[in-house]
Backbone as JSON Lines, residues from 0, in Angstrom:
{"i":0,"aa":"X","n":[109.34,125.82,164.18],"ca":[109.85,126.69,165.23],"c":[109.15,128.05,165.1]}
{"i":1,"aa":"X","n":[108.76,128.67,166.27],"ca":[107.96,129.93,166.18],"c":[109.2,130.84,165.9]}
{"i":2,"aa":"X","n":[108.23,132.42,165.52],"ca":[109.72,132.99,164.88],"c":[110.11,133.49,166.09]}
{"i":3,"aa":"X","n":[109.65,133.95,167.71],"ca":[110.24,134.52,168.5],"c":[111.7,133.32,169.05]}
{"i":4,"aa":"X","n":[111.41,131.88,169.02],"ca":[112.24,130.85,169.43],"c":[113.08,131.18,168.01]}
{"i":5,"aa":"X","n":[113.17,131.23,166.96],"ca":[113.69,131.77,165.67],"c":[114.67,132.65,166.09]}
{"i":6,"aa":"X","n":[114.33,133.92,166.7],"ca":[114.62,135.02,167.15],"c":[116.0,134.66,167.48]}
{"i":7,"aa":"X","n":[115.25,134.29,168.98],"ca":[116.21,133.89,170.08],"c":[117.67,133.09,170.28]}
{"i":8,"aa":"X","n":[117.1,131.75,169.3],"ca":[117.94,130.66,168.71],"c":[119.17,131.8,167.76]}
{"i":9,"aa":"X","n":[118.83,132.38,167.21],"ca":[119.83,133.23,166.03],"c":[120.82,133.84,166.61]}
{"i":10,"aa":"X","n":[119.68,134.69,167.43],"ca":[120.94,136.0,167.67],"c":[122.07,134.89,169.03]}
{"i":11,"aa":"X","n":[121.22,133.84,169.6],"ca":[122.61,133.52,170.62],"c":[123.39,132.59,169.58]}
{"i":12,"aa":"X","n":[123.01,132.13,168.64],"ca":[124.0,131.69,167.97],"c":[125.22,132.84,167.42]}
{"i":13,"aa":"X","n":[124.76,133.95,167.18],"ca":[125.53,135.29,166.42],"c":[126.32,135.67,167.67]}
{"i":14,"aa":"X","n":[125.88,135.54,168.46],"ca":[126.78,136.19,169.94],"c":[127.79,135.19,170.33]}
{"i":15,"aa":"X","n":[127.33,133.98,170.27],"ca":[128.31,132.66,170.55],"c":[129.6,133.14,169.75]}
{"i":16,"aa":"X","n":[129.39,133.24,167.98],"ca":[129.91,133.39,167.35],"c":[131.04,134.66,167.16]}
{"i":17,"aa":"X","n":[130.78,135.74,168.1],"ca":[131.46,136.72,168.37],"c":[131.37,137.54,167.02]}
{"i":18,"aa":"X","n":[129.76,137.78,166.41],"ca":[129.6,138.2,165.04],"c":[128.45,139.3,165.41]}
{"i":19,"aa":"X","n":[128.79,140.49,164.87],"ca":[127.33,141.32,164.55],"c":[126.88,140.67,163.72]}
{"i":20,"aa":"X","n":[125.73,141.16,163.54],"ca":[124.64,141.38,162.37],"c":[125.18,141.85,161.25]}
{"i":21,"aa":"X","n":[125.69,142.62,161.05],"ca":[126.45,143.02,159.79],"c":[127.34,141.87,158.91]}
{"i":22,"aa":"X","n":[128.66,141.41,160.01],"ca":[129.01,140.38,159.84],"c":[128.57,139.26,159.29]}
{"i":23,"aa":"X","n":[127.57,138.86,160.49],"ca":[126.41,137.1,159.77],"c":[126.36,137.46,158.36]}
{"i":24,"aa":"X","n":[125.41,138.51,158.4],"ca":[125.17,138.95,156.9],"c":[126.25,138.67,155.74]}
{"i":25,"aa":"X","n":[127.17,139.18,156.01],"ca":[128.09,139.17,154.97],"c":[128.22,137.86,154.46]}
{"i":26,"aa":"X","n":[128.68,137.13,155.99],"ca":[129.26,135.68,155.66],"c":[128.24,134.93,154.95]}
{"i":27,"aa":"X","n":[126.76,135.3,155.21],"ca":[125.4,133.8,154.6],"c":[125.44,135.07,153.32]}
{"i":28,"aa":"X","n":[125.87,135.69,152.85],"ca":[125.57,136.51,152.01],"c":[124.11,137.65,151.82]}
{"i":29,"aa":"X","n":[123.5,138.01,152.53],"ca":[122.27,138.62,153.01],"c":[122.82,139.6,153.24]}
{"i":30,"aa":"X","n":[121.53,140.74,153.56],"ca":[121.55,142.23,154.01],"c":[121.23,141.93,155.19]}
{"i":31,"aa":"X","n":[122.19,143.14,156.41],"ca":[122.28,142.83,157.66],"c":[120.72,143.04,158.16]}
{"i":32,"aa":"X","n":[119.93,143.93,156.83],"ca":[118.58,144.05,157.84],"c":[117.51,142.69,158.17]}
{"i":33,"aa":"X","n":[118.0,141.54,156.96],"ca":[117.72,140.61,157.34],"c":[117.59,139.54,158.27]}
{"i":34,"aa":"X","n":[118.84,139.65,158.66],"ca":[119.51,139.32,159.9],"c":[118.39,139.91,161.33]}
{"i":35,"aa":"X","n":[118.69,141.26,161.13],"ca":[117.87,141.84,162.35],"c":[116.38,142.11,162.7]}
{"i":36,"aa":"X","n":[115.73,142.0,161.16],"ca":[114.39,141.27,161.28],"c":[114.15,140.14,161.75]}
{"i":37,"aa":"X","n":[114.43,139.19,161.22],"ca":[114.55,137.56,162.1],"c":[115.0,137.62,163.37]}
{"i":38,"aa":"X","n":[115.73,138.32,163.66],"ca":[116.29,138.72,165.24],"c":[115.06,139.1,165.7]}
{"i":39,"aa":"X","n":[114.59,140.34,165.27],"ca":[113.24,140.91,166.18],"c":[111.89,140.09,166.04]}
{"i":40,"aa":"X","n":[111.98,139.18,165.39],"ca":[110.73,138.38,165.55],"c":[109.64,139.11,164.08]}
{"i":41,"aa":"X","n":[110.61,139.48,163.22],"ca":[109.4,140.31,162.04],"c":[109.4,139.62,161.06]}
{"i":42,"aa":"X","n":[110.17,138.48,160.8],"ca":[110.35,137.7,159.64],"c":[110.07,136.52,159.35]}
{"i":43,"aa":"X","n":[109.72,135.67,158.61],"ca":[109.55,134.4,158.62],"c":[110.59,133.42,157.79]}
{"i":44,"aa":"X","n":[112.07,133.63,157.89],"ca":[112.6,133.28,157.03],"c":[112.44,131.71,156.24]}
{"i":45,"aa":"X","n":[113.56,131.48,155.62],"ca":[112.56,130.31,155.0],"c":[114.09,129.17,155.64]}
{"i":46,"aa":"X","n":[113.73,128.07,155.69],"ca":[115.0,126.73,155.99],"c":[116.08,127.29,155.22]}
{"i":47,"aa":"X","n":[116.03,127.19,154.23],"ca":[117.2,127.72,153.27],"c":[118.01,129.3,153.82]}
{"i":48,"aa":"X","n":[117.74,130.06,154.34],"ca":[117.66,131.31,154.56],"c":[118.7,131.14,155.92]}
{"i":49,"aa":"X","n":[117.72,130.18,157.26],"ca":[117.96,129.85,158.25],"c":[119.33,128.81,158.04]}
{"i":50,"aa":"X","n":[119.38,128.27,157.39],"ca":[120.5,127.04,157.18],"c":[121.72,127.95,156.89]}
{"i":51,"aa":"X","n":[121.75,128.75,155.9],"ca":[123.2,129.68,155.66],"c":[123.17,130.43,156.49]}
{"i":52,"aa":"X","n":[122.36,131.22,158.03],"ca":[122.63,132.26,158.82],"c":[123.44,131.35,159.81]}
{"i":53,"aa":"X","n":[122.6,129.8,159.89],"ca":[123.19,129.17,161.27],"c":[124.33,128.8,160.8]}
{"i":54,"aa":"X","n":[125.04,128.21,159.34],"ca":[126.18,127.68,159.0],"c":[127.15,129.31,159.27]}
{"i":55,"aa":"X","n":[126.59,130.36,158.47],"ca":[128.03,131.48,158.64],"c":[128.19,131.3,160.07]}
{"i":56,"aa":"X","n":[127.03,131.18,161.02],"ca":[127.96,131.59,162.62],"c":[128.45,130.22,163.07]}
{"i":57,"aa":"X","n":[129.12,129.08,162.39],"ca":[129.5,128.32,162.37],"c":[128.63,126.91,163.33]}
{"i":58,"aa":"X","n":[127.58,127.06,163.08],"ca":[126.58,125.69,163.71],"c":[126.19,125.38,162.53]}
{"i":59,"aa":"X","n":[125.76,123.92,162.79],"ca":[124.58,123.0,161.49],"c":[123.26,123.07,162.52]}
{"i":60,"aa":"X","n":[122.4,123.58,161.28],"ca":[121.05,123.53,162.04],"c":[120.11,122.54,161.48]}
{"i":61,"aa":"X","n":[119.0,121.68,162.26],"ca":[119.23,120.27,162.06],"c":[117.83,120.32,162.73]}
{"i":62,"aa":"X","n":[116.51,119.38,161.84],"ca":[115.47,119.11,162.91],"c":[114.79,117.95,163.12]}
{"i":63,"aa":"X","n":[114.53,117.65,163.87],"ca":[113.86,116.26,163.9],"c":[111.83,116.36,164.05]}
{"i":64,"aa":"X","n":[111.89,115.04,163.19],"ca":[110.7,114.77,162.98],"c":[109.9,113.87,163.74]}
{"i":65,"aa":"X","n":[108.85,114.11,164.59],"ca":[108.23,113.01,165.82],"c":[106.84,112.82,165.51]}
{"i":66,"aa":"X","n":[106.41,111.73,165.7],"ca":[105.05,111.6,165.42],"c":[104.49,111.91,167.03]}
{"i":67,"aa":"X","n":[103.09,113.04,166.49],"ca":[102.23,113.09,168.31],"c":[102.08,112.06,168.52]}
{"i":68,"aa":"X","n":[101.96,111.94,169.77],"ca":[100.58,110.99,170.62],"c":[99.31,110.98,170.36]}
């Protein structure tokens, strides 16, 4: 996933969630600036990173694997 779809995917998950940035943070245990780097597209977080931001705002984040054409 590119990090702007990264971005995007996060913060509407955090808004779904009725959570600042501060908040997420707390709950995946992170600093909120983390949060808002990955929000702005400055970060590259890692699966692990991404897996506890999407679980605190209460989603499982999940990817599938396809072979090209």
């Amino acid at each position: 996933m590119a990090r702007d779809r990264i971005a995007a995917v996060l913060k509407d998950a955090r808004l779904r969630a009725g959570l600042t940035q501060r908040e997420l943070a707390r709950r995946a245990r992170t600093a909120q600036s983390v949060v808002a780097r990955i929000e702005l597209g400055e970060a590259s977080p890692t699966w692990h990173t991404l897996t506890r931001l999407f679980a605190a705002a209460g989603f499982d984040l999940d990817t599938q694997l396809a072979v090209r054409p």
